[in-house]
C-alpha positions, 0 to 999 in steps of 0.5 A, a space after each residue: 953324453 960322451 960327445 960333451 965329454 970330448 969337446 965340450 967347447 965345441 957344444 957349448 959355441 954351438 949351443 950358444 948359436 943354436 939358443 941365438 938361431 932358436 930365440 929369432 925362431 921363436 920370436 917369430 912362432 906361434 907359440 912361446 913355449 916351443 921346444 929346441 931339440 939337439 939334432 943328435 942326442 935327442 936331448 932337451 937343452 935348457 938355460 941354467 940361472 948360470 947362464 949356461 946351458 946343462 942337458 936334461 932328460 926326454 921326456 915321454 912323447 905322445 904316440 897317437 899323434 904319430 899313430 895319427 900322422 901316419 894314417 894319414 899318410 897311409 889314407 892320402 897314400 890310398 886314395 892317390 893310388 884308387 884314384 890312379 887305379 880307377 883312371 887306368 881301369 877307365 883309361 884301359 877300358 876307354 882304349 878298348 877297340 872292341 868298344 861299342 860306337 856310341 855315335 851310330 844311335 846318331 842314326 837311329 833306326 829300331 825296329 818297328 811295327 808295319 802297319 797293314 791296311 787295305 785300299 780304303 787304308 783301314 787298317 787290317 793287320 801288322 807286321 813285326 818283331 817287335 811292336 814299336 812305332 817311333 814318334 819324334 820327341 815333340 810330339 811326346 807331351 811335356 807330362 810324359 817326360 817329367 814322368 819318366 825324369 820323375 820315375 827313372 832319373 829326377 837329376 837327368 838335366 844336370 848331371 853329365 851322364 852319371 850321377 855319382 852322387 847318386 850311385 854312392 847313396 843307392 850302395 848305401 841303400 843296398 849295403 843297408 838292406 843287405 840286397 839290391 834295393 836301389 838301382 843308380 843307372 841314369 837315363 842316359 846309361 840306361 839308354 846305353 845299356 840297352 842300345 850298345 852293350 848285352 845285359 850281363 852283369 859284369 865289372 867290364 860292362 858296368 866300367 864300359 856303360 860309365 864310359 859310353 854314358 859320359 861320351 853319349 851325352 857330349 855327343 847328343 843332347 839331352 831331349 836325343 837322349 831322351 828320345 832314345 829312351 822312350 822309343 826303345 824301352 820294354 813296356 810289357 805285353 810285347 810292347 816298345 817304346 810309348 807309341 806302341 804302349 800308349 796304344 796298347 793301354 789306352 787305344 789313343 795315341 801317345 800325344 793324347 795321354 792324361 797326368 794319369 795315364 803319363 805316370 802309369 807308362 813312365 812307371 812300367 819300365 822298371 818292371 815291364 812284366 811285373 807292374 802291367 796293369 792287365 796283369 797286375 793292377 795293384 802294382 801298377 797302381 802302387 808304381 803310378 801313385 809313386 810316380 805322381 808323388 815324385 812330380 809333386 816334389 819336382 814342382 810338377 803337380 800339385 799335390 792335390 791334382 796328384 792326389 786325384 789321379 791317385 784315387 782315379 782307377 787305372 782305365 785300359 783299353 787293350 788294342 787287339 789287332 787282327 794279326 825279301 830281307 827281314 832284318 830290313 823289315 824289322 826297321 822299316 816303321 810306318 805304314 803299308 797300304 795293301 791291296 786287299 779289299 776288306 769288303 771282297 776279302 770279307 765275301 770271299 771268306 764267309 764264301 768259303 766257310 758255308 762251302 766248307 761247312 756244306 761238305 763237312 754236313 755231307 761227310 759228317 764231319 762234326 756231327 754223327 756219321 751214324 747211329 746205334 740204338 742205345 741197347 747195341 752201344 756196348 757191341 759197337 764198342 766191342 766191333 771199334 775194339 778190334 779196329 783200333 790198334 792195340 797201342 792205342 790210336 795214333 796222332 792224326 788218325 781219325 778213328 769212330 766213336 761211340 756217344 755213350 753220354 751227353 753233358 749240356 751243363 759240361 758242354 761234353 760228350 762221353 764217347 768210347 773209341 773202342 775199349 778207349 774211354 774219352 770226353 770230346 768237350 765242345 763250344 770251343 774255338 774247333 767246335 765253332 765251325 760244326 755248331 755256328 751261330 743263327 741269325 740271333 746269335 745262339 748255337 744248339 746244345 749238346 743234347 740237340 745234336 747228338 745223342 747216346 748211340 751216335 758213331 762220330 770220326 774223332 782224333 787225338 788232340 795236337 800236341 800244344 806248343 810249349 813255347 811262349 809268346 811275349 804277346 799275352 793276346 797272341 796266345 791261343 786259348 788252352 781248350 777246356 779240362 774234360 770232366 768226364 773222363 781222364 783222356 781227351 779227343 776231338 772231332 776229325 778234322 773238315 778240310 780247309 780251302 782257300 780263295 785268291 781274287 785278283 784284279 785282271 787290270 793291275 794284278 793287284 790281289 783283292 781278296 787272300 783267304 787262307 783258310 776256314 779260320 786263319 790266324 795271323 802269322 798262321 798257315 796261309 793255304 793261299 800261298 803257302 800250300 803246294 798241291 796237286 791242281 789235276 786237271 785245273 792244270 790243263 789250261 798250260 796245256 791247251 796253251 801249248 797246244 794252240 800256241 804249236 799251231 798243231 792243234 785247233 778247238 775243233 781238232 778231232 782227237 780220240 779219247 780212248 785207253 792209250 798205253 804209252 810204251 814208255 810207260 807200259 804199266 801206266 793206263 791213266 783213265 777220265 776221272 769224272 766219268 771213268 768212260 771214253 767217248 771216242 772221237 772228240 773236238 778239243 773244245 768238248 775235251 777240254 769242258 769235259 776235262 777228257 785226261 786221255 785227250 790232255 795225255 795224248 796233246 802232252 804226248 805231241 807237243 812234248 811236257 818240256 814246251 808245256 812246262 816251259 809256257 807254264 813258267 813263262 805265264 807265271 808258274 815258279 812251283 817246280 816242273 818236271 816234264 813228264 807224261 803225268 804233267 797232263 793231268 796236273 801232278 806236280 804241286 802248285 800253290 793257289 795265289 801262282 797257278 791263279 796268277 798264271 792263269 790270268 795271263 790268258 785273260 789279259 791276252 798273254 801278258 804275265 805279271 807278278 801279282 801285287 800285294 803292296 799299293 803304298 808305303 807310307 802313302 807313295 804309290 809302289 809301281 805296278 808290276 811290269 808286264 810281259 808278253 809271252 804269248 800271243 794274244 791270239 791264242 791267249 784269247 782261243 784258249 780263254 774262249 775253249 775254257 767257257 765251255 767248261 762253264 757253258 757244256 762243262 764240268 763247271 755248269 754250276 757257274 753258269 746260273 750267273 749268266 755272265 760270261 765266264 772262262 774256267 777249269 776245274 781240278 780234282 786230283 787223284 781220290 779227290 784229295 784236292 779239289 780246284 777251280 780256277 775262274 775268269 771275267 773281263 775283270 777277276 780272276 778267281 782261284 778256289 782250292 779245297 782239301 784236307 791239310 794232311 792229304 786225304 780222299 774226299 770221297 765221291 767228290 769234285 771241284 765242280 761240287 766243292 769248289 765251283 759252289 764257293 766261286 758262285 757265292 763269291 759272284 754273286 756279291 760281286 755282281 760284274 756286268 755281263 760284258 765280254 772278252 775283248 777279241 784281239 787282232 788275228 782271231 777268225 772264226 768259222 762255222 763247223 761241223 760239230 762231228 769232224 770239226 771241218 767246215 760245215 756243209 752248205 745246208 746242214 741240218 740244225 744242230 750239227 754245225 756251230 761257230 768256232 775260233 781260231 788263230 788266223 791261219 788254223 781255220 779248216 779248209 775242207 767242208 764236212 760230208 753231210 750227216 749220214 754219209 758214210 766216210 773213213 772217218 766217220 766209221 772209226 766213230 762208229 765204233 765207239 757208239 753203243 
């Protein structure tokens, strides 16, 4: 009060024009009752019935209104500064250079199924990484679409990438259920995240897919981003994008799928291992009936046609296809039309399993090696006991059992390896080739093969591999639990073989057998293992030997033990028949496949000149050039050393074997060709090689009557066995052995795999025509003993006709038989 004290005139002049200020002031308000407060003393001032103007006391205020002001403030104050948060993390994160760049899905390119087929263009096989097949968004039906807007985004075609709206209701949703019961990613943002960011789940990579959605949908249009989505999601079984699963599921193609089948695909994406029909009906039928309601209240459907695929089962058909840079393969699509004839393949391949089979009967693979009688069982296992070690047997090692019971209802065998107890369990998948099928269909019974008291060769079992495939259908059946005892064995394995057929005009590869029964993606013998070819090797050889003028086919040569004084300790020796038979034509040396003559033509055009022709005509396996080259020791694969040796059938011309004819339906060009070697000697040494077939260790062939040029091979204890084969028109290469290199005892390429080409000619069935004979080729009538030009009047027999490089011919005549020569006494001495 102190200031009316002090200068109440003062107050009072401004009071009296502050009430004139404050009555227009409220003349004018919205309310009559309105208060005039003293700047200073925080006073109400009032009219007295004097006029004038006297103080009265505050009154109590009302606090919550400034509890309420000031939450306000607070409120407008939080969410400004949220906002400004939320646009500078935005911003930050927009700006980062690490960023993805959203506009290469402009240029989309996933990777996709190759499919594989043969000339006929059926198709035979696949290649990929991951099982997708791009389609164009046009050629996805209307019904497709609405079911995935349906199950994954029903406001897809208005929001602008991210539906907010949408994310705020499922963080309710999730808050309530106290776990994350809703997703709220977009179609779009699904895209993103699948296509440009790794799955981690973070505040980064959530803020970074916000980002790239709402730039997405600027940059692409609505059905891009759609097509993006349907070609690249996961639909379970290894299967992406809906082509691949519309196959999968349904065995038709995409554009063929009913309201039905629609709803279900667009249902799987959500859980692609946890909804797949095969897997888990019910889920999936549950996802599709839930789809199908969402496009009754789309306007999609009628409820009653919803209704009719709601009650309809779930019908698959499962498709179950027989199985330079990668990364560009993965993203190549389309179709690879191959070289392959399935019908040749289909010959080729039962060729070689009943010759598998005709050695696994001979060797008692499968089946008993011998037999006991039942009351000597308990000694046999005594006598296994002492050979077996005492640790147990040891992985790939084969070892004898006894039968000691025979179980038709278990399909199982009770066997004893010697104080070692085991079941071998039979009629599955390594059981098929030792028990096949007859002409009705039906396989024999544990109790008409074996009985108590056989001796049969088993092993452990392999390991099985632990990892898993993401193809249901690609994994390998696990073998049955034996019931009959805690461990498990198998029979010893037979060995495996494999077939190349190449056509002689356009190298293109006819026929690829890689084995008794390859898997896809499996080991390929044809191109994959590397063997020693013995003396199927021996054609390079005598290539070399008639390319060096040195040597003709009726060029004498000794055949007798040679020491080489390079390799004192080396005595190679013939492997078919172990003796040696003197002075011989090359001709008859190479039909009997004579490895001192092949040693001593090594020795004088030197193992440098062969391996460098080897290489020309097509060999790319590594070469040494050693002495041991002649009798074929370095590794060779069967899809090379066939090709190379086709280079003789086409008078020397090489070429890269062929595999590929078309890539979505444009032709590949034929390999190019190269001469390197003369046609001349090409055509000497093919014409040599008939006699492997005709006087040979190949005359198994021929009873097919045709003209054939081959060589067989067996390496060293018979562990791989060869024959190479040559017409006008094929060339067939056969190899048979053991994948872990092992004896075949007692046998030969002529017994093993000669009898496996002649089943596979035989449904061939080529006409009888000849070698085409080229320019510079002469031939001449020789003595059969000295190879030199025959007599005039030379008894019958003793003299034959023989080729030769123009030029090599012999010039001098041969003395009559009984005449006594130089020469003829060194051949002499090697008769007995």
């Amino acid at each position: 009060m102190w200031h009316c004290r002090r200068n109440r005139g003062t107050i009072v002049a401004g009071l009296r024009s502050t009430s004139i200020r404050r009555g227009i002031a409220l003349a004018h308000g919205p309310s009559m009752g309105s208060m005039m407060r003293t700047g200073a003393s925080g006073m109400r001032d009032t009219r007295g019935s004097g006029g004038r103007f006297r103080p009265e006391a505050q009154r109590p205020g009302r606090p919550w209104l400034t509890v309420i002001k000031w939450l306000a403030i607070i409120g407008v104050a939080g969410c400004a500064l949220a906002a400004a948060t939320v646009a500078f993390v935005f911003w930050m994160y927009g700006r980062d250079p690490k960023l993805p760049d959203y506009a290469r899905l402009s240029d989309y390119r996933p990777k996709q199924t190759v499919a594989i087929t043969d000339t006929a263009d059926h198709r035979i096989g696949e290649l990929f990484s991951e099982r997708r097949t791009v389609v164009a968004y046009e050629k996805v039906p209307q019904i497709l679409v609405d079911s995935f807007i349906a199950a994954e985004d029903n406001s897809f075609w208005t929001h602008r990438g991210v539906d907010y709206w949408g994310m705020f209701r499922a963080f309710v949703a999730n808050l309530r259920a106290g776990h994350t019961r809703q997703g709220a990613s977009t179609i779009t943002q699904q895209v993103v995240k699948g296509l440009l960011l790794t799955p981690e789940r973070t505040f980064r990579r959530k803020i970074q897919e916000i980002i790239l959605a709402r730039r997405l949908e600027q940059s692409l249009t609505k059905q891009e981003i759609l097509a993006l989505y349907m070609n690249q999601i996961n639909f379970g079984h290894g299967r992406y994008g809906v082509e691949e699963a519309s196959r999968y599921y349904f065995g038709k193609h995409v554009g063929q799928v009913n309201v039905g089948e629609a709803a279900l695909l667009a249902g799987l994406p959500q859980s692609p291992e946890g909804n797949p029909p095969r897997k888990h009906p019910r889920a999936a039928k549950d996802r599709q009936s839930y789809v199908l309601n969402r496009l009754v209240v789309m306007g999609k459907l009628t409820a009653a046609e919803a209704q009719k695929w709601i009650d309809a089962p779930i019908k698959r058909a499962l498709i179950k296809e027989h199985g330079g840079d990668e990364a560009a393969l993965d993203t190549l699509g389309g179709t690879v039309r191959t070289t392959l004839d399935t019908s040749l393949q289909d010959v080729a391949q039962k060729a070689l399993q009943r010759g598998l089979r005709a050695i696994d009967k001979r060797h008692g693979i499968g089946r008993p090696v011998r037999s006991v009688k039942p009351d000597k069982v308990a000694s046999e296992i005594a006598k296994l006991a002492k050979r077996l070690p005492h640790g147990g047997p040891v992985a790939k090692e084969p070892y004898d059992a006894v039968v000691t019971e025979v179980f038709d209802d278990d399909q199982e065998l009770a066997v004893d390896l010697g104080d070692f107890p085991a079941s071998l369990v039979l009629g599955g998948e390594d059981d098929a080739r030792y028990n096949p099928r007859d002409d009705d269909g039906k396989t024999r019974k544990p109790s008409e093969r074996f009985k108590v008291g056989d001796v049969v060769s088993v092993m452990l079992p392999a390991a099985a591999k632990a990892e898993a495939s993401s193809d249901d259908d690609d994994r390998p059946k696990k073998a049955s639990a034996p019931r009959h005892a805690k461990r498990r064995v198998v029979f010893a394995p037979g060995p495996e073989g494999a077939v190349v057929i190449i056509d002689l005009k356009s190298r293109k590869v006819r026929a690829l057998v890689g084995g008794y029964a390859p898997k896809v993606g499996g080991y390929n013998r044809a191109t994959m293992a590397h063997r020693q070819p013995g003396s199927s090797f021996k054609p390079f050889i005598y290539a070399a030997a008639i390319d060096s003028g040195k040597f003709t086919p009726a060029r004498v040569v000794i055949d007798a033990p040679e020491v080489f004084k390079e390799f004192p300790d080396w005595k190679p020796k013939n492997f078919e028949t172990g003796r040696f038979d003197g002075p011989v034509r090359l001709r008859y040396a190479l039909s009997k496949s004579i490895n001192t003559v092949s040693l001593r033509i090594a020795y004088e055009v030197t193992p440098q000149a062969i391996v460098e022709l080897a290489r020309k005509m097509g060999i790319a396996s590594n070469l040494t050039p050693e002495m041991s080259i002649a009798l074929g020791s370095n590794e060779v694969t069967p899809i090379e050393i066939t090709n190379a040796v086709a280079t003789l059938a086409t008078g020397g011309i090489t070429a890269e074997p062929q595999f590929i004819e078309a890539l979505d339906g444009k032709p590949v060009p034929p390999p190019h060709g190269e001469q390197v070697l003369r046609p001349e000697v090409a055509y000497v040494v093919t014409d040599m090689m008939r006699s492997v077939v005709t006087e040979g260790t190949a005359y198994l062939a021929a009873s097919l009557k045709i003209p054939i040029a081959g060589k067989t091979g067996t390496s060293n204890d018979a562990k791989d066995t060869w024959f190479l084969g040559l017409t006008p028109d094929y060339a067939i290469g056969v190899w048979v052995g053991f994948d872990e290199p092992r004896p075949m005892a007692h046998e030969t390429g002529g017994a093993v795999a000669v009898p496996i080409y002649v089943e596979i000619m035989k449904h061939v069935s080529p006409p009888a025509k000849a070698f085409v004979r080229p320019a510079h080729v002469v031939e001449a009538t020789i003595d059969k003993a000295t190879g030199l030009l025959a007599p005039e009047g030379a008894p019958k027999g003793t003299a034959m006709t023989e080729v030769f490089v123009e030029g090599t011919q012999p010039t001098e005549v041969a003395p009559m038989p009984g005449d006594v020569t130089e020469e003829n006494k060194t051949k002499g001495e090697y008769d007995d």
